[in-house]
N, C-alpha and C positions, 0 to 999 in steps of 0.2 A: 504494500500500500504506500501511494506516493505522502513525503511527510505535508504536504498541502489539504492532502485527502484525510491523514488524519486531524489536522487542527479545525477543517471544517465539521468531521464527524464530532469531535470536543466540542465546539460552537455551538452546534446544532442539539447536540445534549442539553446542553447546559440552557438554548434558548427554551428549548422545551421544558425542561424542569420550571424554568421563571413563569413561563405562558400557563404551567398547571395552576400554581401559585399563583398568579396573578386574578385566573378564573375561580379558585376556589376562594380569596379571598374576597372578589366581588359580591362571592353571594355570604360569606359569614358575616360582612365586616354591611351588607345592607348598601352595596355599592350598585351595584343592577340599577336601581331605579336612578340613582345618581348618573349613572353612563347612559340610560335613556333621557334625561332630561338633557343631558350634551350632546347627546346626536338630534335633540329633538330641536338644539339651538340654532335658528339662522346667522352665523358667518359673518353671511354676504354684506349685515347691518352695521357690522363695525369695520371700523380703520385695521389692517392689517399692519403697521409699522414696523417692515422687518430687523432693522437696526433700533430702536427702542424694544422692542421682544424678543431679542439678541436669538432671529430665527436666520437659517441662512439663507439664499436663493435656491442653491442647492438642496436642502432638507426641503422646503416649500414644493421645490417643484417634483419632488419622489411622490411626496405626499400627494400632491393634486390628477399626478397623472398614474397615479394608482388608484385612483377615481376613491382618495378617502378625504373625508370632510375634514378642513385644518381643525376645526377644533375639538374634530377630535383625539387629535395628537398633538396640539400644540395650547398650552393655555395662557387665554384670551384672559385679560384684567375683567373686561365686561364679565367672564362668564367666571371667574372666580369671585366678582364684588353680587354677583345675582346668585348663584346658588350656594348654599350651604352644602359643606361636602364636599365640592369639585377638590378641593385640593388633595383628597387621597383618593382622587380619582387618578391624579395626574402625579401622586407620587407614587404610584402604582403600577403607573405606566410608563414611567421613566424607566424603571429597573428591566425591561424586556425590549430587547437591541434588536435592529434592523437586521444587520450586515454584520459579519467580520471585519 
């Protein structure tokens, strides 16, 4: 096995083990309805400020042309100052990596 091939099969472990985690604790910790009220957020209504939201051009445009909603990977002031909860929505969601 090429040693490339193993560090992605280690990566890939290990995103999996966080992804179980992160799904199991959605529903003990009462977060479910949290992450539906963030996809249920329209976006489109706020300013995206990429240099104030220290988001890159690069991450933004993974994210949008993987046809997923920024906010729901990227947290928005609006939608941390509106819902209670978001933020162990999004530290939750921090700890589960794209990419190697």
């Amino acid at each position: 096995m090429p040693k490339d091939q193993a560090k992605f099969e280690d990566w890939a472990q290990e995103q999996t083990t966080k992804s179980l985690f992160f799904h199991q604790k959605l529903h003990e910790w009462g977060l479910l309805e949290v992450a539906r009220a963030i996809e249920a957020f329209d976006g489109s209504r706020v300013e995206w400020n990429f240099r104030d939201l220290c988001i890159s051009e690069h991450a933004w445009n993974r994210v949008i042309h993987s046809g997923i909603a920024p906010v729901r990977v990227f947290a928005h002031p609006a939608v941390l100052q509106s819902m209670a909860r978001s933020v162990g929505y999004y530290r939750m969601l921090a700890m589960v990596s794209k990419s190697p």
